[in-house]
C-alpha positions in Angstrom: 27.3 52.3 -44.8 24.2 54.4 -43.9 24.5 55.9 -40.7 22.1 54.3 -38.0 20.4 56.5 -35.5 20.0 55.6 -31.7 17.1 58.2 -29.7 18.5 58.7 -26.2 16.2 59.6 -23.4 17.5 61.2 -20.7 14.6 61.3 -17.3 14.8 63.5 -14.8 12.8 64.8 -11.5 12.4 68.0 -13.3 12.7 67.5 -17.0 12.9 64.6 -19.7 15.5 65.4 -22.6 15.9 63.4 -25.7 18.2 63.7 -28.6 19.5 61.9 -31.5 22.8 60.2 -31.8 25.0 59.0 -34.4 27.3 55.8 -34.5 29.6 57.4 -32.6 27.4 58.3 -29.6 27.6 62.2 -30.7 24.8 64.1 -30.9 23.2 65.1 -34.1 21.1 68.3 -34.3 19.4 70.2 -30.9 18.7 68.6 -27.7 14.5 68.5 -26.7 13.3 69.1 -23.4 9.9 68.8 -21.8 8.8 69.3 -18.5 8.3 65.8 -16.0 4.7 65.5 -15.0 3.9 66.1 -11.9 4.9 64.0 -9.1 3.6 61.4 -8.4 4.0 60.1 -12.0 1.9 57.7 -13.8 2.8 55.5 -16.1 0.3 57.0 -19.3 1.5 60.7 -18.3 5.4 59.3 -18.4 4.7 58.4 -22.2 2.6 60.8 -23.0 5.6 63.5 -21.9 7.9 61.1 -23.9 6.3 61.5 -27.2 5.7 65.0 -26.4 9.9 65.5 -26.2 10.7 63.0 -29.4 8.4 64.5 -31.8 10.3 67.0 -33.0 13.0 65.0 -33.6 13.7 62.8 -36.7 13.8 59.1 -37.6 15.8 56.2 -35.7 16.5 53.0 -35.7 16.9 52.0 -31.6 16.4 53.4 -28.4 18.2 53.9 -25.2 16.9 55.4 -21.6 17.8 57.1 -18.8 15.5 56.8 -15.5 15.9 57.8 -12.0 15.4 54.7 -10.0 16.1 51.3 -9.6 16.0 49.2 -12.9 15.5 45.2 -13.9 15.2 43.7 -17.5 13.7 47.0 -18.3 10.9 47.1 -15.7 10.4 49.9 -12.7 11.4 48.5 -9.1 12.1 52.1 -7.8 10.9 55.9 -8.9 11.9 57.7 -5.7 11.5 61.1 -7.0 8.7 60.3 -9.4 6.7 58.4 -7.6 7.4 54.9 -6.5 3.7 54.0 -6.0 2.6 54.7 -9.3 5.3 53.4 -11.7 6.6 50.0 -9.4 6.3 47.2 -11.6 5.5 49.6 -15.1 7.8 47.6 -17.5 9.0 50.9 -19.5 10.5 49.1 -21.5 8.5 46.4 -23.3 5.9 49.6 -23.4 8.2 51.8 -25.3 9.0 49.3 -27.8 5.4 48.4 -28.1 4.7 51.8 -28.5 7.5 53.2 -30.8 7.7 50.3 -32.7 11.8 49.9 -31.9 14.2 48.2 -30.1 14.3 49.9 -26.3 17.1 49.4 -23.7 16.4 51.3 -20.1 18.9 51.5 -17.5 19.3 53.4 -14.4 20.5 56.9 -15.4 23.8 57.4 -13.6 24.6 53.8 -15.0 23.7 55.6 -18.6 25.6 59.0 -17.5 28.9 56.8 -16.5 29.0 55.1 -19.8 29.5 58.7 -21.7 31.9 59.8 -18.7 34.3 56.5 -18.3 37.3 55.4 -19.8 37.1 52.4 -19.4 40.4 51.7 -17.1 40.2 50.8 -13.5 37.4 51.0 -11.2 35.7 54.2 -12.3 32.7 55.6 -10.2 29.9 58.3 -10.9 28.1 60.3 -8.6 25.0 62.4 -9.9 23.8 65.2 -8.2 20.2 66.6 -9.3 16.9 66.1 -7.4 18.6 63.2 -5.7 21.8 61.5 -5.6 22.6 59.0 -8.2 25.8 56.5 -8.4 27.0 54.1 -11.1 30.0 51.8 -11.0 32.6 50.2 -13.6 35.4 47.9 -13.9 37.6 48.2 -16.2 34.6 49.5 -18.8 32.2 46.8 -17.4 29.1 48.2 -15.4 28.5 46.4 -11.7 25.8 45.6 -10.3 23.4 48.6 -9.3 23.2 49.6 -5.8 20.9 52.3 -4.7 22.8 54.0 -2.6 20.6 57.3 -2.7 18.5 55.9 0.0 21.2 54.4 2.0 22.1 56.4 5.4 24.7 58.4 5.3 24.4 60.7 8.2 22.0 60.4 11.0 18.7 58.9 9.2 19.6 61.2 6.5 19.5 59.2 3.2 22.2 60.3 0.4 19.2 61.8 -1.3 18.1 63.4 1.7 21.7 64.7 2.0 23.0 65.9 -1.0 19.9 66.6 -2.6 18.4 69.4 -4.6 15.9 70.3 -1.5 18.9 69.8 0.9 20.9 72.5 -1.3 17.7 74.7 -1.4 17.2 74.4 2.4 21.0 74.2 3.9 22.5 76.8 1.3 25.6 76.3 -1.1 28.4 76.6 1.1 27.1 74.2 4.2 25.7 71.7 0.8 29.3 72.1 -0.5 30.6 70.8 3.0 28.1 68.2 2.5 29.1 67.0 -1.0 33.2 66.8 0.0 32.3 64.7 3.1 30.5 61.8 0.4 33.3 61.9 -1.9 35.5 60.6 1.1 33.0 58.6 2.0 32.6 56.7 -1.5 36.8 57.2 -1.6 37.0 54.9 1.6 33.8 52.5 0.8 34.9 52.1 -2.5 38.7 52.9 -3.5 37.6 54.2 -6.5 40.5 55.0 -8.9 38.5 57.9 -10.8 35.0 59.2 -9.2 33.2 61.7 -12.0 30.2 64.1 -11.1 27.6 64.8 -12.7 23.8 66.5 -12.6 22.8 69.6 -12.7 23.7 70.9 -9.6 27.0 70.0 -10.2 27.9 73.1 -11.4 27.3 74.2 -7.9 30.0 72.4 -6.2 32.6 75.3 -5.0 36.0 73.5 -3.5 38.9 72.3 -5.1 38.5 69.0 -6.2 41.0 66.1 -5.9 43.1 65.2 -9.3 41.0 61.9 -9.0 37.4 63.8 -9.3 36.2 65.3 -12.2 33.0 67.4 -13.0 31.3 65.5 -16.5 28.8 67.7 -18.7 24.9 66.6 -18.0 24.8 66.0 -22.0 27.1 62.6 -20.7 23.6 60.9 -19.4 22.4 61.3 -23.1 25.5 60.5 -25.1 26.3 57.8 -23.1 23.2 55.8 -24.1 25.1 55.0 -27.6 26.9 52.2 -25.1 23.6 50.7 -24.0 24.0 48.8 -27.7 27.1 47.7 -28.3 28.1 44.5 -28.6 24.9 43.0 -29.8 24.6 41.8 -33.1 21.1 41.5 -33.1 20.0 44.9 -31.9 18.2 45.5 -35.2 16.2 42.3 -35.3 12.9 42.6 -36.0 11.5 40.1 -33.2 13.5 42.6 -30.8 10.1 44.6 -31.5 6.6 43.9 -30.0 4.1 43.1 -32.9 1.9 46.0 -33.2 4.0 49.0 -32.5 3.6 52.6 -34.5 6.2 52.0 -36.3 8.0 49.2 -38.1 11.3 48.0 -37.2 14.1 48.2 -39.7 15.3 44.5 -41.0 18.3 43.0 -41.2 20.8 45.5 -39.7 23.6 44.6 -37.7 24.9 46.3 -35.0 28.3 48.5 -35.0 31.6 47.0 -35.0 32.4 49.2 -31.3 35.1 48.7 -29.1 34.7 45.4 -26.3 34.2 45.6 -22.4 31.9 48.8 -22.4 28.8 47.5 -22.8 26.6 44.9 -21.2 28.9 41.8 -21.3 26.1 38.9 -21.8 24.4 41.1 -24.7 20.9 41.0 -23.3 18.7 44.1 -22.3 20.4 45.7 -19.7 19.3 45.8 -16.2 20.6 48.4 -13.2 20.5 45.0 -11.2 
């Protein structure tokens, strides 16, 4: 059986990574990265910096992203740290098919992140820590609904973006953001029971105290990987009507999607949503 290739995009506040995956959700070769366009980010310079970061990689066959806000049936509701204004209402994902010629899922990127961290028991929860403050949630394997919690108050009129953000780590320091970050894990313990919370982002790797058995630090290459998940379950994910008419490239025919494990993946089959 000829191995099928899924590009999974990864968008940040700072940078936009991209690699290639196999069937298996592991990567194949080097991981790209571009810078993000200035903020506030329009919708041509968000594709332009897309193409500029998949270029050097090779052929595929579907494709799954990452992005930093809200998310429904593929189209922008929120972009708080690239620019609301600008991309609200940019359907990212009808253009990327249109464009690349592929089928193109886009989700919320802690959702995407928690499907390469879960196992898929229990109510799992993932809390990202970058420019901002993402969070995902999972049942048993099955993603909830999205809630933006980021701009939720959490102390004061300080958002969890505000709180536990990267300009809230630049400004308060490490150790008074590292008192920070502890008080919203027992925050999201209480509001939430979770039975497994993991972290991830790139400031991660900042957090300094002793973490409870039930909290775990995942690698940033999780909100790639995890985009393999985005697609299973869907027998039709190679479909050629999946594709817009007129893209760059032409869609391969008549493949079938891979015989994965049930329960991770959107349970209706449809193009998931963050909502």
């Amino acid at each position: 059986m000829n191995e099928r290739r899924t590009l999974a995009i990864d968008i940040g506040g700072t940078g936009i990574k991209a690699v290639l995956l196999d069937d298996a959700g592991s990567m194949i070769g080097e991981r790209q990265r571009v810078p993000t366009p200035p903020k506030p980010v329009a919708p041509e310079g968000l594709v332009r910096a897309i193409h500029q970061v998949v270029a050097p990689l090779g052929t595929f066959e579907r494709v799954s992203v990452g992005f930093p806000g809200y998310v429904r049936d593929g189209r922008v509701i929120t972009a708080p740290n690239l620019g609301t204004e600008a991309l609200a209402g940019f359907d990212l994902q009808s253009v990327l098919a249109e464009d690349l010629g592929k089928p193109v899922r886009v989700l919320n990127d802690a959702d995407v992140q928690g499907f390469g961290a879960i196992k898929g028991q229990g109510l799992e929860m993932v809390l990202t820590l970058g420019t901002g403050a993402g969070t995902a949630l999972f049942r048993d394997g099955e993603i909830m609904p999205h809630l933006e919690l980021a701009h939720h108050p959490v102390s004061g009129n300080k958002t969890y973006d505000e709180y536990i953000g990267n300009a809230a780590r630049k400004k308060k320091g490490r150790k008074a953001w590292n008192k920070r970050v502890a008080k919203v894990i027992d925050i999201l313990r209480e509001v939430f029971r979770f039975d497994y919370l993991y972290i991830g982002g790139g400031n991660a790797k900042d957090i300094a105290f002793p973490l409870p058995p039930d909290v775990t630090i995942v690698p940033n290459t999780d909100g790639l990987t995890g985009g393999i998940r985005l697609w299973w379950k869907d027998p039709t994910a190679y479909a050629a009507a999946d594709v817009p008419s007129g893209g760059r490239a032409a869609a391969e025919p008549g493949g079938e999607a891979g015989d994965s494990p049930e329960g991770t993946a959107e349970a209706d089959g449809a193009a998931p949503s963050s909502a």
